[in-house]
Each structure stands twice: as structure tokens, then as C-alpha cells.
N, C-alpha and C positions, 0 to 999 in steps of 0.2 A: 566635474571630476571625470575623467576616464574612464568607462566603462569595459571592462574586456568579457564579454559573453559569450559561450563556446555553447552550441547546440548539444544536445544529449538527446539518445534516443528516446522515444515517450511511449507507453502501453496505455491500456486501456485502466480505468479502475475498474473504472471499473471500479467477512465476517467473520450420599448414599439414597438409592432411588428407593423412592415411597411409593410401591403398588398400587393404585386403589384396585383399576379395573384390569384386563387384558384384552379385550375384545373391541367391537364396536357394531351398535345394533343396526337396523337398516338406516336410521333417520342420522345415522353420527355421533348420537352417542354413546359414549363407552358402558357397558353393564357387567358385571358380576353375573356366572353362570346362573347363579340363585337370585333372581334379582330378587326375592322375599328378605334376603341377609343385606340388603343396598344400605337401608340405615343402621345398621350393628357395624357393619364396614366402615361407612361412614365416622363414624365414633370412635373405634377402634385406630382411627388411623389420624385423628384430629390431633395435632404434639402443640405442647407448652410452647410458647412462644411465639405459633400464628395468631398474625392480626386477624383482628376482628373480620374485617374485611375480605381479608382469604380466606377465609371462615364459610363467609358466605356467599363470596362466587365458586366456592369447590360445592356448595351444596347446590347452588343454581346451575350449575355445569352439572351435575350429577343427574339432574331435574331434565337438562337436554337445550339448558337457555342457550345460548351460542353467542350471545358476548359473554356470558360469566365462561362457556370454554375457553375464549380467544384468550381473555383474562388471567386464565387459571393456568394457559399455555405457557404465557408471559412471565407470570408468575415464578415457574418453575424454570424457562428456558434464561433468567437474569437473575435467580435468588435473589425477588424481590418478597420480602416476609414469610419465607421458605425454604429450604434448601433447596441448592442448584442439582436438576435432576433432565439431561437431556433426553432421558426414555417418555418420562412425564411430559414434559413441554411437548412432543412430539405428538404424544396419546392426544393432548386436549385440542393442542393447535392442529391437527388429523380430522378432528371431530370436528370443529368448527369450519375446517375447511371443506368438507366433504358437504354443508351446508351451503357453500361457495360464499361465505363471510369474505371479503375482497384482503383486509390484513393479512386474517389468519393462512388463506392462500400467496400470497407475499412471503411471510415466513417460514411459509413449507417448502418453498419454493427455493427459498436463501439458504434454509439447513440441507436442502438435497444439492443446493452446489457449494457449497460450503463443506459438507460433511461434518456438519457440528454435533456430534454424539450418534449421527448416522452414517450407512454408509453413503459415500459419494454417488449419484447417479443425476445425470445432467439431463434426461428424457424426462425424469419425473420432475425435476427441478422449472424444465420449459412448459410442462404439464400445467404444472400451476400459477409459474408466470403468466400463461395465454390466459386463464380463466381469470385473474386479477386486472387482466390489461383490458378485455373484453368486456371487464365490467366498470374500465373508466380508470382504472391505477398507471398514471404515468410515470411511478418507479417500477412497476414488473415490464412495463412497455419498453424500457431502458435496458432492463436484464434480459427481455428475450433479444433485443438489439444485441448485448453481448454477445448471447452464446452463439447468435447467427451470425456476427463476425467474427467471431475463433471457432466452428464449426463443434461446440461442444454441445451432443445431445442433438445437433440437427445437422443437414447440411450445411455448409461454410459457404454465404451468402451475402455478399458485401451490398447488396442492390437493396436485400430487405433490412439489413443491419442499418443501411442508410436511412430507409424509408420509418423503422420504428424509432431511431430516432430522432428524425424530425419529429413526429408524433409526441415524443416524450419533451422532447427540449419545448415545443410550440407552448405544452400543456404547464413548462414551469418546473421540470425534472431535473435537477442540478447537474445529475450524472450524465442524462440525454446531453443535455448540451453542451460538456465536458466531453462525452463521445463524438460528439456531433462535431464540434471544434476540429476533434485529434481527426477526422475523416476529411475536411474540406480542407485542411491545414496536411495530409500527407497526399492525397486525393484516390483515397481507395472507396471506391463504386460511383465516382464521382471526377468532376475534374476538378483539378486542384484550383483551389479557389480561397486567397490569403486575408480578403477583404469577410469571404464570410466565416475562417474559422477568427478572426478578429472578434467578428460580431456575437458567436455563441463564447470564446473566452470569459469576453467581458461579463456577460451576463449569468457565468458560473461561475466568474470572481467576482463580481459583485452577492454570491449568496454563498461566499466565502469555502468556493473548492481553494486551496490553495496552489496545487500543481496548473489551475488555469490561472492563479494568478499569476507566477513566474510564466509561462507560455505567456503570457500579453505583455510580462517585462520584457521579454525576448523579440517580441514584433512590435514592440515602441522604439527598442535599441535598433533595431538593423530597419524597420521603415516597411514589415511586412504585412502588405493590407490595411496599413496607415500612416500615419503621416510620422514619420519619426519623430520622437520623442524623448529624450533621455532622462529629462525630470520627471513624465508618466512612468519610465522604464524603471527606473528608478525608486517612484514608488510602487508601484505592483511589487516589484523583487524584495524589498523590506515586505511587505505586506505578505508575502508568501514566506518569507525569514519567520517570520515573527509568527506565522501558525502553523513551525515547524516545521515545515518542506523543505527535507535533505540536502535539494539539488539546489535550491536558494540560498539555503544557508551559506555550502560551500561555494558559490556563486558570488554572496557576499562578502565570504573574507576574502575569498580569490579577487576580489575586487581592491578591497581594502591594501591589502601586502601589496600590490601590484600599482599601486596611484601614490601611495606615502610610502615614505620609511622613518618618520618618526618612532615616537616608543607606544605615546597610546593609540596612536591607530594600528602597531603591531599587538597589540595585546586586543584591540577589538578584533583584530582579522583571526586571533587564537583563538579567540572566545565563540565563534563562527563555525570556524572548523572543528570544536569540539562539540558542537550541539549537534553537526551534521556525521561526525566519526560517530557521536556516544548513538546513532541509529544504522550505523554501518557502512557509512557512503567509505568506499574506498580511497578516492583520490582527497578528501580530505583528510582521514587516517594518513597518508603520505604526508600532506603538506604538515599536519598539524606534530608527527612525530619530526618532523624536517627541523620544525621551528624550536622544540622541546634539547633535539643534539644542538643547537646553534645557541638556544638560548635568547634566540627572538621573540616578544611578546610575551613569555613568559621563562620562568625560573630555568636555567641548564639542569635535565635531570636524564641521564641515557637512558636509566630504567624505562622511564616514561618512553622514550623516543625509538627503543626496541619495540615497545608493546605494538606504537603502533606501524612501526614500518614492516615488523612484522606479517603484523596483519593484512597491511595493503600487499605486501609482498606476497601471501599465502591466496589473497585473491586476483593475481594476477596483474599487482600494477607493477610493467617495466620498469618505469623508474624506480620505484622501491626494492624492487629485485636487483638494480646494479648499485642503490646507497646499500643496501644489508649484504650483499657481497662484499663491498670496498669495504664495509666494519669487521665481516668474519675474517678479512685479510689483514686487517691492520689493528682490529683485536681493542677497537674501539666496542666501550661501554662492556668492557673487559669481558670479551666474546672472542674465541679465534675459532676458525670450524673453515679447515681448508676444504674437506670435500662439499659441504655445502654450499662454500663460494664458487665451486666448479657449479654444480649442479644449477644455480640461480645464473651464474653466468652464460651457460651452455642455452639459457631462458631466454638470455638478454640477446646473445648474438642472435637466435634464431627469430626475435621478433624483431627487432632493432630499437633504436633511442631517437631515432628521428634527422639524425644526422652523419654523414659517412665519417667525421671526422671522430666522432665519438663512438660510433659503431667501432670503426679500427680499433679504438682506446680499450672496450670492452673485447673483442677478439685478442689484441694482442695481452693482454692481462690475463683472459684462460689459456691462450698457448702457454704465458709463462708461468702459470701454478700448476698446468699439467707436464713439461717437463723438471720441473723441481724434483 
């Protein structure tokens, strides 16, 4: 079957509060002014419906154990047999990190670039990446690769961003070698080199990253850094379909409409483009509201087929800014809206449609709704 594969650019990947203490003593863990009232605190603050188990690592965390902190962190930062309280997650996972527990420094690390109930701060985020990777974590070793390749919280350093993740990917890091890939496959701090972002792909799609699974459908199809493929390309691209990656999905129906036109391979390639619109992908939102006005693969419904040309239209896809122009002109999906079709068109001439013959077609259509 015919595969038609269109490159896309790739980023990196690259995540009511219950008081006890406020503070936190010299050894990390947290104390009540009074620490005489620790156990009346303790007690007072115990609610119906903790397990047993939280129970007793909040009182081991109290104590200064540092897995029952890490624990107690957890606890609270996933409203696991607790309420979800990111000031709390922070206090325990603080504590046990200030211990340098290699997790809990991992998590501290993820909430300050993350900004998960804190504020955002990438110095302190690489702070505790280093002390996690230092002590043998080749997922912090991956995140400080990040932020030394987008220059967040340190210098923008593509030589060390290289060098941590080899380190990370060597060690078995999914993300390392998802980074690692996206670096030898563009060739930033490195020369570009198709055979070994092939090599770190696979072995981050083989531990199920899905966006490296589509990148290895993409260099099985076109023969880069291996031996062409189209049955491997093929499988990677379902395989990255099927654990939900966007650009797969629409990858796949774009595949599908485009090799058949019977009915049930039009209705699989809708099915495609809806998994991949209902998480925002643009150009499937186009195709998929395209097929809703025609009544390809599934039911004729405009409603439907405004929603989403809309959409693609509001984010910028050309083509769906000159179809939802030619509707407010012709008052399809019972819609007329001349100045909108000015405004979407005046969009299209200035980006163009990809060809001069249809460029002209969209020019001379706003000259003639603005002399109307």
C-alpha cells in the first residue's frame, strides 16, 4: 500500500491542604514550633478515611524516616489515600530531598519545572536534577540534558545536552535516548548522523515512547539510516497510532483516504483523524471536518464539519481558512458572514495555497466580495 509520509517538526519531551508542620529542622525534617504538641498535632490532623498505611508513614515521616517522607510526599502529590495537596507533597518530598534520597530529589526537581503547585524555577529544578544524576538517576541525567538544551535555568549548551544524554540513554533512560535520537537525527552538537538517531529510536520504541515509534516509521519509509522499509514503517506507524500519538494517528488516516477510496477504508481514515483532532492535531481537524461536509467515511453533518474547520481555521491551517471562507460565501451549513470571509481570505492570499493557479482563485474571490 502506498505510503505518503510528510516530515513534521519534532521538540524534545522531553508533568484542601492539610498543615501538619511549616518549617523544616536542620536534618529535613519538618517540626512544629512546639515540637512538645508533635503528637496532639499528629492526632488532630489524622481524618477518616486514611489508610492504614498513611497512617503510618506520616507518623514515620514525622519521626525524620526519609522513605516514610518520600512516601508521605507521594502520597499527597497523587491523592493516593489522601487528599491531593501540592504544598504538602512539596513539605515531605523537600524533606526527604534535603536528605538527598535520589526520588525525592527527582520529584523536586520535576515540580520546580513543571510548576506543579509551585512556582516555576528551572535553577532550582537543575539543582536537584544534578544531585539525583550524581547519585546514579539516569532520568534526572535526561532532564538536566534538557534544560541544557533549551537553555532553561543554565546556559544553552548543546555539547553537554549531547554528552548527558548519551549518559542517560547508555544507562536505559527512555527519554535519554528519545533525546539522544531527536539530536543525531537533527545534528545539534553533533553531526548529523541517521544511522545512530535510527539506533537510539528504536530502543525508545522498543520501551514504548510512541513519538520514537513514528520517527522510526518515518526512517523505514524514506531509507534514513536504514534500509528502507515500508512493512517495518508501517508497523512502527500503527504502533505509535495505537498509544495514541497525534501525528501517527493523522499520519494514518492521511494514509488510509489517500491509497483507497472505498467506504470502509474512508471510515477507518475518519476514525484516525478523529482520535488525532479529539487531542488537537490541526490538520486532522481540517481533514476530518472536510470528510463530515462531503459525507466521506462518515454521516453528512455541517454542524459537525464547522466545528472543526473551524478550528483548524482559528489555528491557522490555510486550507481550512479558504474551505470556511467559500462556506461563509456561499452560506453553506447555513452560515453567510461576508466580512469574515474577507478577513480569512485576506489570510489565505497572504500565505498562499500552494499553487499560483489557486492563489489567483483566492485573490480574485476577495477582490470580488470587497467590491460588492
Amino acid at each position: 500500500m502506498t505510503r505518503i509520509i510528510v516530515l513534521f517538526a519534532i521538540c524534545f519531551l522531553a508533568v484542601s491542604d492539610i498543615r501538619v508542620f511549616g518549617q523544616f529542622s536542620a536534618d529535613g525534617a519538618p517540626y512544629n514550633d512546639d515540637e512538645e504538641k508533635s503528637g496532639a498535632v499528629y492526632s488532630e490532623v489524622v481524618q477518616t478515611g486514611w489508610s492504614e498505611t498513611f497512617r503510618e508513614n506520616l507518623k514515620k515521616a514525622m519521626s525524620g524516616d526519609v522513605e516514610a517522607q518520600y512516601e508521605t510526599g507521594m502520597a499527597y502529590k497523587y491523592g493516593i489515600d489522601v487528599e491531593r495537596s501540592s504544598s504538602e507533597a512539596f513539605k515531605w518530598l523537600k524533606a526527604a530531598a534535603l536528605k538527598e534520597h535520589v526520588q525525592a530529589c527527582v520529584e523536586l526537581g520535576d515540580m520546580f519545572e513543571d510548576s506543579s503547585g509551585i512556582e516555576r524555577n528551572y535553577e532550582e529544578a537543575f539543582k536537584w536534577y544534578k544531585i539525583a544524576a550524581d547519585k546514579g538517576s539516569a532520568y534526572a541525567t535526561a532532564c538536566m540534558a534538557r534544560l541544557y538544551y533549551f537553555g532553561l535555568g543554565v546556559r544553552q549548551d548543546f555539547q553537554k545536552a549531547l554528552m548527558y544524554n548519551k549518559i542517560a540513554a547508555e544507562n536505559g533512560d527512555k527519554y535519554g535516548q528519545q533525546a539522544l535520537a531527536v539530536m543525531y537525527y537533527v545534528g545539534d552538537g553533533t553531526k548529523q548522523d541517521y544511522a545512530a538517531a535510527a539506533k537510539w529510536f528504536a530502543k525508545a520504541a522498543e520501551q514504548g515512547i510512541a513519538s520514537s515509534q513514528y520517527w522510526l516509521s518515518i526512517m523505514y519509509f524514506n531509507g534514513y539510516g536504514v534500509k528502507e522499509d515500508v512493512s517495518k514503517a508501517s508497523d512502527y506507524l500503527y504502533r505509535s497510532a495505537n498509544n495514541g500519538y497525534a501525528d501517527a494517528q493523522y499520519r494514518a488516516g492521511y494514509t488510509i483516504e489517500y491509497s483507497y477510496d472505498d467506504d470502509d477504508s474512508m471510515r477507518t481514515a475518519a476514525k484516525w483523524y478523529e482520535k488525532a483532532a479529539s487531542q488537537g492535531h490541526v490538520d486532522a481537524s481540517f481533514k476530518l471536518g472536510k470528510m463530515y461536509c462531503e459525507g466521506r467515511g462518515v454521516r453528512q453533518d455541517y454542524g459537525e464539519c464547522l466545528k472543526w474547520i473551524e478550528f483548524a481555521a482559528d489555528n491557522e491551517n490555510t486550507e481550512a481558512q479558504y474551505m470556511l471562507a467559500l462556506m461563509y460565501v456561499s452560506g453553506t451549513a447555513g452560515v453567510s458572514n461576508r466580512k469574515e470571509a474577507i478577513r480569512l481570505l485576506e489570510q489565505v492570499v497572504e500565505t498562499g495555497l500552494g499553487s499560483d493557479a489557486r492563489d489567483r482563485e483566492a485573490s480574485d474571490l476577495l477582490e470580488s466580495l470587497k467590491n460588492r
